[in-house]
Every structure is written in C-alpha cells, then in structure tokens.
C-alpha positions as CSV (number, residue, x, y, z in Angstrom):
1,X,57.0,26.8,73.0
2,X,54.7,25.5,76.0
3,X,55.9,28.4,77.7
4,X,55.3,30.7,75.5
5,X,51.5,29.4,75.2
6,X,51.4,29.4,79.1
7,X,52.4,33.1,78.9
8,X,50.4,34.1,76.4
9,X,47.1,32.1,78.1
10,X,48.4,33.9,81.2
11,X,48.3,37.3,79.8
12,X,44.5,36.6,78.0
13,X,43.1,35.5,81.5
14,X,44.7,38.6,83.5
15,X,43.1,41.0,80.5
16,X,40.3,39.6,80.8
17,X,39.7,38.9,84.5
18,X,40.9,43.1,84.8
19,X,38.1,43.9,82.4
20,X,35.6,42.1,84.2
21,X,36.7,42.8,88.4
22,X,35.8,45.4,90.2
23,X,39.4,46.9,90.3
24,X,39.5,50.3,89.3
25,X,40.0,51.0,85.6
26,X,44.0,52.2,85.4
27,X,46.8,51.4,87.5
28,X,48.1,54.5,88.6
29,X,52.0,55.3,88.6
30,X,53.5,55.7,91.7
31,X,54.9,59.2,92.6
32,X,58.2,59.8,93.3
33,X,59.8,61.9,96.3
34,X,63.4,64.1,95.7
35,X,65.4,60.5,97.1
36,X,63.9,58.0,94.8
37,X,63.7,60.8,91.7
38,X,67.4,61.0,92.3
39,X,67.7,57.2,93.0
40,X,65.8,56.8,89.8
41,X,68.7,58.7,88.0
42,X,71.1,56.7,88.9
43,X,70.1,53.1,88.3
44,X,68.4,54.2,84.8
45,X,72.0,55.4,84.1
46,X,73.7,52.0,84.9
47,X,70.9,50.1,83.0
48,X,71.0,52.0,80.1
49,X,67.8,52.6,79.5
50,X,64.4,54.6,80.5
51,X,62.6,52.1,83.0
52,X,58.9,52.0,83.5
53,X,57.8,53.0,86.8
54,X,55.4,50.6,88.5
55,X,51.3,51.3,89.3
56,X,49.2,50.1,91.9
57,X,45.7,49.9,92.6
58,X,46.0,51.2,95.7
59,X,46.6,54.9,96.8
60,X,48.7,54.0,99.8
61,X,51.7,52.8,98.3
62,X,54.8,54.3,97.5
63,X,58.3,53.5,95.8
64,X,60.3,53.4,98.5
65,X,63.8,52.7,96.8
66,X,65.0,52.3,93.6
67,X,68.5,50.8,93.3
68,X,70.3,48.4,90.8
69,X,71.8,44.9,90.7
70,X,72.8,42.7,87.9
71,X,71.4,39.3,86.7
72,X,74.7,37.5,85.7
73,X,76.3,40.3,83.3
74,X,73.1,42.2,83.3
75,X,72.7,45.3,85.2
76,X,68.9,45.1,86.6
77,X,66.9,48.3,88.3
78,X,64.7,47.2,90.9
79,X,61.4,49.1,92.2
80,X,60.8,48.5,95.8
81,X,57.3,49.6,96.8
82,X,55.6,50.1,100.8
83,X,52.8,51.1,102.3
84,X,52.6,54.7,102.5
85,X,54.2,56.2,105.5
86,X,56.0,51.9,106.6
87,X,59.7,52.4,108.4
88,X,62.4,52.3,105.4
89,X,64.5,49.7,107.9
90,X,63.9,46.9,104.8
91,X,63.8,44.6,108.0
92,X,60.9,46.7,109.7
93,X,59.0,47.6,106.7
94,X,56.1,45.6,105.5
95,X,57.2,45.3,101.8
96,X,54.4,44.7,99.0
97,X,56.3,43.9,95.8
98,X,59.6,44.4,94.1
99,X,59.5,45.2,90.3
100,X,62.1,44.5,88.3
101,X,63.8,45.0,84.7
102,X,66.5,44.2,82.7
103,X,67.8,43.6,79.0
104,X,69.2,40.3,80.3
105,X,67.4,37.3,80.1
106,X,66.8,36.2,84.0
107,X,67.6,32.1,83.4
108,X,65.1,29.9,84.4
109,X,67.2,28.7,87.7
110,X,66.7,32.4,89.1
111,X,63.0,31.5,89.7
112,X,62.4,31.5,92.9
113,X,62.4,27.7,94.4
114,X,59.3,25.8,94.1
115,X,58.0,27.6,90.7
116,X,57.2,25.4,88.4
117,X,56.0,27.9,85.2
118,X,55.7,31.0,83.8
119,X,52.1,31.7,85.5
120,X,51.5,33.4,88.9
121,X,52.9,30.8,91.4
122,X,53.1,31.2,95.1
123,X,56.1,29.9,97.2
124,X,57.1,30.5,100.7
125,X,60.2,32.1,101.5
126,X,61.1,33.1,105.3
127,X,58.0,32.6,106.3
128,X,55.7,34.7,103.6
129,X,54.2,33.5,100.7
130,X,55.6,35.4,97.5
131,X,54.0,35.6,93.8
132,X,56.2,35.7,91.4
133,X,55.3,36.8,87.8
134,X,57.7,37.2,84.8
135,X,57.7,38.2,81.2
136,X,59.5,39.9,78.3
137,X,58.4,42.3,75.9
138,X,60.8,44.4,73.8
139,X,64.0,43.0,74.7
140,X,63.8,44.0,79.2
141,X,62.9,41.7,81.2
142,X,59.8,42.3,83.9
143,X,59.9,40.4,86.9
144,X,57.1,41.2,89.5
145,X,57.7,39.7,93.3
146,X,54.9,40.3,95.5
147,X,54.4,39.4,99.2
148,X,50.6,38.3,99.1
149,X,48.7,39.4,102.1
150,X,44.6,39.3,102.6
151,X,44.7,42.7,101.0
152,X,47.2,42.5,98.3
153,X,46.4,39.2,96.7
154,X,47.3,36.9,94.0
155,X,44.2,38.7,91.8
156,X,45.0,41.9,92.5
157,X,49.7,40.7,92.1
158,X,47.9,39.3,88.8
159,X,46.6,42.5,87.7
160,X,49.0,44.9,88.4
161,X,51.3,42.3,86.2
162,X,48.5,42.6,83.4
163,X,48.5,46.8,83.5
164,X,52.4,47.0,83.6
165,X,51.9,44.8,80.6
166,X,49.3,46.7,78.9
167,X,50.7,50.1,79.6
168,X,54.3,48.8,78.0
C-alpha cells in the first residue's frame, strides 16, 4: 500500500512538474528505420502484444534496437534508444535509456541494487549513474533505465516516465 502511495505521489509530482518546466509540450515518438520496424515485428510477436514505442524530448535520439528477453517466465521487449547517428557497438555507443514492457510482474529483487522505492532513484553501475523508474498500468509492466548525463537528467528521465504514462 506505501508503495502504491509512493507511486501514485510520484506520478502527481512528474504531472505536475511537466506542466510547469520548460520542456516542450509532447514527447515525441521515436521513428523507426526498416531494421528496428522489422525488429519491432519480431519481439511484439514473442510478447504477445502491441508495445508502445518510447518518446523523447529530444530530436537527436533514435531507437536503436528493439529485441526481447524474459523476466522469469515472462517474455519482455526492450527499447534501446542513442544519440542520433552513436556507433551500434553496445560497448561504443553512448546509450541514453532502455524501455521496457512486459505482462509479467518484474519482482522487486530485479531492481537494480541500491533502490530503495518505487520513485526515481539513482545507482551506479560500472561506473554511470542510472535512474531507474517503474510502474504498471493495464496489466504490462514499464520499466524505464536511463544513464543520466548533464543533458539527459533525472528531471528530464522523470518526465519522459510521466509522458509514456500519460500517453498510455
């Protein structure tokens, strides 16, 4: 139940904070090239259903690959998403966030380590410092992982959560 307040105290701040910054008004979906259309295909087909495709701020990101996983039992499509025009070496690359969805439930050990609640939290993993955001709404499962740089910060990881929310 605290959770569920957290979440839902989470969800009022990031409407409101997007209705009062200076971000631009919508989140625009990403485009898709002929790889990650066809990419797109073929995880949606092992999920099982029609995912929704992420939006940024920002008109110099891209989805660079789409591909799925599973959470326990549950397959999972993940979203990864560049800056425009970054190597596609995941190693090279200078990757911005990862969204994910699933009908599974993602159990609370697969929060990253040293998250405490279901609120933006930063943790450091090999070296960068990662936000991670997750909620539910009609039975998937959203999970937004962001690298936070001084240009793609918690505010701005805080309300792309808030428009994928909004635009659900």
């Amino acid at each position: 139940m605290i959770r569920k307040l957290r979440l839902v105290g989470l969800l009022l701040i990031a409407a409101l904070s997007l209705a009062c910054n200076t971000q631009p008004a919508t989140c625009d979906e990403l485009p898709l090239t002929s790889d990650t259309t066809e990419q797109l295909a073929a995880a949606s087909t092992a999920v099982g259903f029609a995912p929704q495709l992420p939006c940024v701020y920002r008109n110099d990101l891209e989805v660079a690959r789409i591909f799925d996983d599973s959470v326990g039992s549950a397959p999972r499509i993940n979203f990864l998403v560049l800056r425009r025009g970054e190597r596609r070496d995941l190693r090279d690359g200078e990757r911005i966030f990862i969204f994910s969805q699933t009908r599974g439930e993602v159990p609370f050990h697969a929060i990253p380590r040293s998250t405490h609640n279901i609120a933006i939290t930063a943790t450091t993993v090999a070296g960068d410092t990662i936000a991670y955001l997750r909620w539910r709404t009609d039975g998937i499962t959203h999970e937004l992982a962001a690298i936070l740089t001084h240009w793609f910060d918690e505010l701005t990881a805080l309300h792309t959560a808030a428009a994928l929310i909004a635009t659900r």
